[in-house]
BADRENNU-403457 format. One record per residue: x, y, z of N, C-alpha, C in turn. Coordinates in steps of 0.05 Angstrom, whole numbers, plus 5000, padded with zeros to 4 digits. Example, Ala and Ser with C-alpha at 12.3 -4.5 7.8 and 13.67 -1.06 7.14 Angstrom:
<sites>
526448865156524649105156526449345156525749555142527349795143525850015157
</sites>
This chain:
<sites>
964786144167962685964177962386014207960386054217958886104245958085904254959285814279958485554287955985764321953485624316952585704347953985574368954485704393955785694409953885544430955285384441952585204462954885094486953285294511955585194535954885004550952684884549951384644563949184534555947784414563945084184553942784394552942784604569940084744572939184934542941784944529941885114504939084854481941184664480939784334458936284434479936684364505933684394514930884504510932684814506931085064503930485074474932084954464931484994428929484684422929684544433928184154435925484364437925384534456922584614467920684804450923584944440921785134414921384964392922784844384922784604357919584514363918584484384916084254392913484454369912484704363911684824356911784684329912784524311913384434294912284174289912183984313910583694314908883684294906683784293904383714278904783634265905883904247907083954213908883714205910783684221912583404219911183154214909283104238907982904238906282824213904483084191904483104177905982904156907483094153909982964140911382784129911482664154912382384161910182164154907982174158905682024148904782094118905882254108905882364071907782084063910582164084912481954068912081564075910181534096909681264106906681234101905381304097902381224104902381074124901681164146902381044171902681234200901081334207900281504236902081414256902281094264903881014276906080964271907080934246910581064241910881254236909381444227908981804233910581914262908981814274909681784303912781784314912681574312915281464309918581604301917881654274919681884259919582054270917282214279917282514284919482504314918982304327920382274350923582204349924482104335926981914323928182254318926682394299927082534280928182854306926682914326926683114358929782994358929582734367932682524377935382654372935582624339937682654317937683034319935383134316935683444328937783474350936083394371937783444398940283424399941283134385944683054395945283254375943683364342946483514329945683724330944983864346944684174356946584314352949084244364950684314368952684344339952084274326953184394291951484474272948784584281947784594274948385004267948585034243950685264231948585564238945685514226944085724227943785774205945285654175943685704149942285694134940685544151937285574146935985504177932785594165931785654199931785334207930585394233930685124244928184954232926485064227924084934222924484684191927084974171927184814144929184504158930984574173933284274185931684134198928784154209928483944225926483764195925383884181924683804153927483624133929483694139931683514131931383254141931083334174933083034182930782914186927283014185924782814177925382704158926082804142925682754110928782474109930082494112932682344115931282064128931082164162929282014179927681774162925981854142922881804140925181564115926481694094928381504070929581264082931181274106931681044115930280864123927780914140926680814146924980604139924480734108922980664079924480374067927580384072929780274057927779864067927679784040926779554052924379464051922879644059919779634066917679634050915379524043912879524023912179764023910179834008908880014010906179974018905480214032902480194048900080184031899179984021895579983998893679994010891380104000888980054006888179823986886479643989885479493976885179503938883679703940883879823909886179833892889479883913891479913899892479683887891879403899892779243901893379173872891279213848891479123822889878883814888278803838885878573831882678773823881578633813879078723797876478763816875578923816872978943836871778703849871578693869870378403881867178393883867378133887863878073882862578093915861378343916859578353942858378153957857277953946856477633953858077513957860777513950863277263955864077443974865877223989867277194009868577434014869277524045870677654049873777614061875777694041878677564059879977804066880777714104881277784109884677904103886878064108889777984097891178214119891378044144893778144169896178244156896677984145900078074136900378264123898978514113898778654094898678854116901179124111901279344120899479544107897579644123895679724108895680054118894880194090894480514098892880564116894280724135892280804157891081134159889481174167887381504167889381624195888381964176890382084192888382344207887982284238886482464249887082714246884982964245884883204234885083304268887083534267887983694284886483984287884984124311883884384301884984594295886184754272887284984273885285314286887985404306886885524313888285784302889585814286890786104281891785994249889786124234891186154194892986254192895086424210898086514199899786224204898786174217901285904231901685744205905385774199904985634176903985294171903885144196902984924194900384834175898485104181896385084166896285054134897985174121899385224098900484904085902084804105903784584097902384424099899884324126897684084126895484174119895584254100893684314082892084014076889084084071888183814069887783674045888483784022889383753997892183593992893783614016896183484020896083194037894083154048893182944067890782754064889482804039887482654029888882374022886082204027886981904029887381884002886781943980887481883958889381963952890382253950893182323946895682143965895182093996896381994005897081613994894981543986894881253970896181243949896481593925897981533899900181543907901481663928904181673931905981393945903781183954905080933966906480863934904780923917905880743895908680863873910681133894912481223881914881113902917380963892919480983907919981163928921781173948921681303964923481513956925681623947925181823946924481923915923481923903921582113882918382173900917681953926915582013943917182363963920082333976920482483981920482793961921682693943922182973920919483173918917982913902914683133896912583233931913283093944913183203975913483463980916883483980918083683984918184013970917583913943917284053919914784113919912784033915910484013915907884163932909083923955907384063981908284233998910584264005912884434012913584674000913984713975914784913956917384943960918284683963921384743959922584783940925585063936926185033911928084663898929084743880929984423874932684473896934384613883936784643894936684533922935584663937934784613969933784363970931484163956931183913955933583713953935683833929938183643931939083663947940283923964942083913984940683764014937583734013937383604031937183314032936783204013937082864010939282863997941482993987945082973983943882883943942882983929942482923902943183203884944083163860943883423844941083573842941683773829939583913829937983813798938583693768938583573763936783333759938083183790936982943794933882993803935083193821931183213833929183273810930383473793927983463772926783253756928883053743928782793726927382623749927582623777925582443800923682623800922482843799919683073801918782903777919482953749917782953724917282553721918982463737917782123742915982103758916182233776914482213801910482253792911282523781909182683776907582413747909482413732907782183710907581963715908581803742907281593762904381683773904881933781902481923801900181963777900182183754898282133734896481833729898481643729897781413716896081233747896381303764896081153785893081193799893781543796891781703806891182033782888581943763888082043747887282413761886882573752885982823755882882833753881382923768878182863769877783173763874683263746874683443746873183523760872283533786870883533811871483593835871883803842874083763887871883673890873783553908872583493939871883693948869383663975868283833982869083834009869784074015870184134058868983964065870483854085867983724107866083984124866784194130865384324135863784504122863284394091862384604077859284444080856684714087853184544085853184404063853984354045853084144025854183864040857283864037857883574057856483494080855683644095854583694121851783564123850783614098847583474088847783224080849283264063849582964052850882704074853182734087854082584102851182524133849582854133847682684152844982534139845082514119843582424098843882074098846581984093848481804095848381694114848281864141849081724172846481594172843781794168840881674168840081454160840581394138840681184116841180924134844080894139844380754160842680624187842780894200842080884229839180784229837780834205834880694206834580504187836680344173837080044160835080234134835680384131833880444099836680474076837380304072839780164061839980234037836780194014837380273985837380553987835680614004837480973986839381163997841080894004844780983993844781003959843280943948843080853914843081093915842381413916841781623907844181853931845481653940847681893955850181813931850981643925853481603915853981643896855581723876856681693847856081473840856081553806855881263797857981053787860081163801863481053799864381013829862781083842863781093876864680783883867280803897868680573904867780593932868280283947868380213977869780033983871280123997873279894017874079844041875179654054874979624080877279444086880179564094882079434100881979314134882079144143884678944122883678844105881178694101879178614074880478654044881378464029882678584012880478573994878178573989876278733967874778983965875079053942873979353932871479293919869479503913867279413916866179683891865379653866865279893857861979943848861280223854858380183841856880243866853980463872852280443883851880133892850480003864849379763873851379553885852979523879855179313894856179423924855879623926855779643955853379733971851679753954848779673977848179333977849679243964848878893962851078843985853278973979855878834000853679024027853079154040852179224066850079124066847979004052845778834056847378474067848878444051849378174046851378044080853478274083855778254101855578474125854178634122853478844157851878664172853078604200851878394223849178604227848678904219847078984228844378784222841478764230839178714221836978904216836279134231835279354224834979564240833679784247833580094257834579994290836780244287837980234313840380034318839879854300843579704302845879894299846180094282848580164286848180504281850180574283849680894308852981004300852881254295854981374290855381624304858381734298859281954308860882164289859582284285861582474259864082564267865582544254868882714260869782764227873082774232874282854202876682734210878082624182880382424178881082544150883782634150885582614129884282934121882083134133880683314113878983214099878483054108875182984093873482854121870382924103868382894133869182504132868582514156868882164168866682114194865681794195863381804213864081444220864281484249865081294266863581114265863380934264860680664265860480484294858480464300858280414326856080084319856879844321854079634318854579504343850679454346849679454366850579084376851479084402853078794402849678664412847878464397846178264412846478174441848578144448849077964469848378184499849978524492849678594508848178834508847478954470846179144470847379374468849579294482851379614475852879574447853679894440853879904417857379944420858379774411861379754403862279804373865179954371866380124353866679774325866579944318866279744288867979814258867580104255868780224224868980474231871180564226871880984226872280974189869481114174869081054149869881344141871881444119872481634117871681704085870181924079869181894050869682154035869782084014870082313992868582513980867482633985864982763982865482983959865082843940864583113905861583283906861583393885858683593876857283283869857483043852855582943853854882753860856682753890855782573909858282423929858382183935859682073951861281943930864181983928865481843917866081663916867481593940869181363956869181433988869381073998869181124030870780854027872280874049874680724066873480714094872580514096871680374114874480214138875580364157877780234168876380054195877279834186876779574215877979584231880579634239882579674256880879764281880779634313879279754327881379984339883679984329886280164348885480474334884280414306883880704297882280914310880380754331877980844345879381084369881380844380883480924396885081174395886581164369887581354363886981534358884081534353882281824337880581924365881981854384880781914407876981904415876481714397873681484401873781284428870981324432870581164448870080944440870980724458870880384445867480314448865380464459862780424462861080664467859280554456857580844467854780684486
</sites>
């Protein structure tokens, strides 16, 4: 056994510094196993920490990139130990709500949060590979709140990772075995939770999304409200956390934005296109009466199939604005 040799702090330093090349991907990661950007955060940082002090036994039998994927992954299990899981509204297990009734609000409820899209600038970098946006979709990210934590770690690792099993056990300390009997639970949880559509999603940058989403923004921006009726599926869900109702149907959510948007008509509210989680997303901006200016309101992130608008997650949170590096007004 080969222990690396480290004669002072600048050795842990210089390797802290190359390790940093890795963030994203981690951060990634870490928000696979939390739904949660801001405990993403968190971990990825905790996770540098536990690097640094065990540098120094750290053997060299596997690269650095697979150990700092351990002690996330470790990191991210404890952290879990205890804790709810992150829903969107829909998960909750209550029945579509009535667009006319009330809207409740629910603070206490840790709610899934959208995960800003980073620009890749080089396709060898394996980050690109690993945050793949197939791995980071709000939906896939939503079926997995609803697996224990680690069978959420296992099919992660396995899965989106391409880890072999062997290597999965030895990094959360399980047989090899075990990981498979947690893969083939995992995998027939997520079936049941989150069915297989026979439809992708479409790029956000692909011209079909590109039309449709400015199609969508229009719709809006000039209060011509019903014909959202001819952008959406005819199964298309809408929700808007913390709000704990889901809203299913073209028509129930052109009644819920007629009935509950403070907008009144053309020019109340005003958007900004970006992308969340790998899918197109468009900032909502309504116009405040009092002063005219248009303040952040919804970062709505949607699903966009061949025949149409799936689903949109409408996030209230004004910190999301924040985080997604939005301006609080335009």
């Amino acid at each position: 056994m080969t222990v690396l040799a480290v004669d002072d702090s600048s050795a842990e330093n210089d390797f802290l510094a190359d390790a940093q090349r890795y963030r994203r991907e981690l951060l990634a990661h870490c928000y696979r196993m939390t739904g949660s950007l801001h405990d993403a955060e968190d971990l990825v940082q905790e996770t540098y920490l536990r690097a640094w002090k065990a540098y120094r036994g750290f053997e060299g039998k596997s690269s650095v990139r697979t150990w700092l994927y351990r002690i996330a992954t470790n990191t991210c299990l404890t952290a879990l130990e205890g804790r709810n899981r992150r829903p969107l509204p829909s998960g909750l297990g209550q029945p579509a709500s009535d667009p006319l009734g009330e809207l409740h609000e629910r603070q206490e409820i840790a709610w899934l949060e959208p995960l800003p899209d980073e620009p890749r600038s080089d396709p060898s970098d394996p980050s690109v590979i690993v945050e793949s946006r197939e791995s980071v979709r709000l939906a896939f990210i939503a079926a997995l709140q609803h697996l224990p934590a680690r069978q959420r770690a296992v099919l992660v690792l396995r899965e989106v990772l391409q880890w072999r099993a062997a290597e999965v056990a030895e990094a959360i300390g399980v047989s090899t075995a075990a990981v498979n009997s947690l893969l083939q639970r995992a995998r027939a949880q997520l079936e049941e939770v989150a069915p297989a559509r026979d439809d992708e999603p479409m790029e956000p940058d692909s011209p079909q999304a590109a039309d449709l989403l400015d199609r969508y923004i229009s719709a809006f921006e000039t209060y011509d409200i019903d014909r959202l009726v001819e952008l959406f599926t005819v199964d298309a869900v809408w929700e808007m956390p913390p709000f704990d109702g889901w809203y299913d149907g073209p028509a129930a959510i052109i009644a819920l934005s007629k009935f509950h948007c403070p907008a009144e008509g053309p020019g109340d509210m005003l958007f900004l296109r970006t992308t969340a989680n790998g899918q197109p997303a468009a900032a909502m901006y309504m116009r405040n009466p009092q002063t005219g200016m248009h303040e952040a309101f919804q970062l709505q992130v949607l699903d966009i199939r061949t025949a149409g608008i799936a689903h949109v997650v409408a996030f209230m949170e004004q910190s999301v604005f924040e985080r997604f590096g939005l301006p609080a007004h335009l």
